[in-house]
matplotlib code that plots the C-alpha trace (Angstrom):
import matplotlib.pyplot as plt

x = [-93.8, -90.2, -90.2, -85.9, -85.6, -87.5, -87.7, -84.2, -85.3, -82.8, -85.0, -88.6, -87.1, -86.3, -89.5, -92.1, -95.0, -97.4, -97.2, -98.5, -102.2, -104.1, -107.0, -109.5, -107.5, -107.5, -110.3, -107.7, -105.5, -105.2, -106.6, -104.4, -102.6, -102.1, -101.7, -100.6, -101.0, -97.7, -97.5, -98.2, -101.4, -100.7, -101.3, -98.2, -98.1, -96.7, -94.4, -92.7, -89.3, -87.4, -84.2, -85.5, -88.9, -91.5, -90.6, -92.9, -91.0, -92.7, -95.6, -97.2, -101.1, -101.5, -102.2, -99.1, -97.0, -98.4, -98.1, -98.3, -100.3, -103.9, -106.7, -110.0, -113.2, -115.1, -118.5, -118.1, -114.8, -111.4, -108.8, -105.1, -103.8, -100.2, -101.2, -99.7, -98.1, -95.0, -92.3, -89.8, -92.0, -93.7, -91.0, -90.9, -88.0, -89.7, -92.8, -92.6, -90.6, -93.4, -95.9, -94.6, -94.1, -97.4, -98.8, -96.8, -96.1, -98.4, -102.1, -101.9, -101.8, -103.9, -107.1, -107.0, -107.1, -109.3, -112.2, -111.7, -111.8, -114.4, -115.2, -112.2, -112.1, -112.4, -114.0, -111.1, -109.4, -108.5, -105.2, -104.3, -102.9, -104.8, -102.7, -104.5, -108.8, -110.5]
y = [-40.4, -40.6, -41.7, -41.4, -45.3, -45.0, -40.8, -38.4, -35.5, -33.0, -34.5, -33.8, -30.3, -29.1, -30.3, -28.9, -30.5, -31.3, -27.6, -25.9, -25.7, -24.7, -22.4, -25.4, -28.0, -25.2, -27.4, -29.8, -28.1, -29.2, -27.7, -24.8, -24.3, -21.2, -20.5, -17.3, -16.7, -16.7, -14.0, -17.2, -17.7, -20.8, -20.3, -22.1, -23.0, -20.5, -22.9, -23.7, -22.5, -22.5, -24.6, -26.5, -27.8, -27.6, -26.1, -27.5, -30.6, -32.8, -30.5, -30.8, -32.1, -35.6, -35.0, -33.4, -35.7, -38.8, -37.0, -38.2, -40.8, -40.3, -41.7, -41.5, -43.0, -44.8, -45.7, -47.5, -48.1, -46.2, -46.3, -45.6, -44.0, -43.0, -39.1, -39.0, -35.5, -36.8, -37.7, -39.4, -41.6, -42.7, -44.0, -47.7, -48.9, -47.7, -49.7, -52.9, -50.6, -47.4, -50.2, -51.9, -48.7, -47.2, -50.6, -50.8, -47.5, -45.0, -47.5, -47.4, -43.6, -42.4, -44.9, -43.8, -39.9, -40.3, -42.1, -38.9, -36.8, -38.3, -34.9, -34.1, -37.4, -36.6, -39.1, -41.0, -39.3, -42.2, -40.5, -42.1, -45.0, -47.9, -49.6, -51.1, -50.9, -51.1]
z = [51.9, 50.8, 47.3, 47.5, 46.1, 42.4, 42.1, 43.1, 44.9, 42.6, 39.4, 40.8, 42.1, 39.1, 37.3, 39.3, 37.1, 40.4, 41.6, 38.2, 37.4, 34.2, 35.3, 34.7, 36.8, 40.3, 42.1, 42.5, 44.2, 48.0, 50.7, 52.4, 49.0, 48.2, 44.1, 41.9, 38.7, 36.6, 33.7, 31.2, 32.7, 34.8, 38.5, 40.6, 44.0, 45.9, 47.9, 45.2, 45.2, 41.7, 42.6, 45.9, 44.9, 47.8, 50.9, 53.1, 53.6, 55.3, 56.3, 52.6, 52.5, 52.1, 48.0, 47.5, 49.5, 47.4, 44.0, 41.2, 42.6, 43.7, 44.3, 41.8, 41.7, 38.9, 40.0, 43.5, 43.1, 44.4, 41.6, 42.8, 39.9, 38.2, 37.3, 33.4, 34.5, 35.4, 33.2, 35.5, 36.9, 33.8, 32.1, 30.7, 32.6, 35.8, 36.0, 37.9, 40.9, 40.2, 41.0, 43.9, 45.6, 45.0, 46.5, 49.5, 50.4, 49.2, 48.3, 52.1, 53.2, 50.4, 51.0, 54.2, 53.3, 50.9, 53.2, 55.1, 52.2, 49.9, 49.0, 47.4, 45.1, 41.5, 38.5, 36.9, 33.7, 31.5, 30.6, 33.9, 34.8, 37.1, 39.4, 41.7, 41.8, 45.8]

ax = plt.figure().add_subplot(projection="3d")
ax.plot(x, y, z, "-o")
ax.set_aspect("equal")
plt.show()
């Protein structure tokens, strides 16, 4: 999913929110992820490089590729969701583009992984944003 138009790949690089996990968040990490804990206690993905971002390039899991969207459930319903963890995507001026792209381009590639991987759908955090209900 090439997010180039609304996110630049040097300002998610250097950010790096989606490949740190508290201890208590590690059940979401995606399949075939490896993790290590970092001397703060935070585990990080161990295909994170420090001035690159991920290098798996296009061979990251459907989760990561789609971050920070996912998709949740609430009841019977799918929820495609904004994750609040990252900061350039989540600002104001953003929103009407953020939208429109999640809808096109990634509402489309995620329902479809996620009927697939029901398993791995988590309940719906309120501290995340709803863009689209299914």
């Amino acid at each position: 999913m090439d997010f180039a138009h609304i996110l630049k790949h040097e300002t998610c690089a250097k950010c790096k929110n989606c490949c740190i996990f508290k201890k208590e968040s590690l059940v979401y990490v995606p399949k075939g992820i490896e993790v290590k804990e970092q001397s703060d206690g935070m585990f990080a993905c161990v295909y994170r490089c420090e001035n690159a971002g991920c290098t798996l390039g296009k061979d990251k899991p459907t989760e990561c590729a789609a971050w920070p969207f996912s998709v949740s459930k609430r009841g019977k319903e799918l929820l495609l969701v904004l994750e609040h963890s990252c900061p350039e995507l989540n600002k104001e001026e953003k929103t009407e583009r953020v939208k429109k792209f999640a809808l096109e381009i990634i509402a489309p590639a995620l329902l479809e992984y996620s009927k697939r991987n029901s398993d791995t759908l988590r309940e719906y955090d309120e501290k995340n944003e709803v863009i689209a209900v299914f």
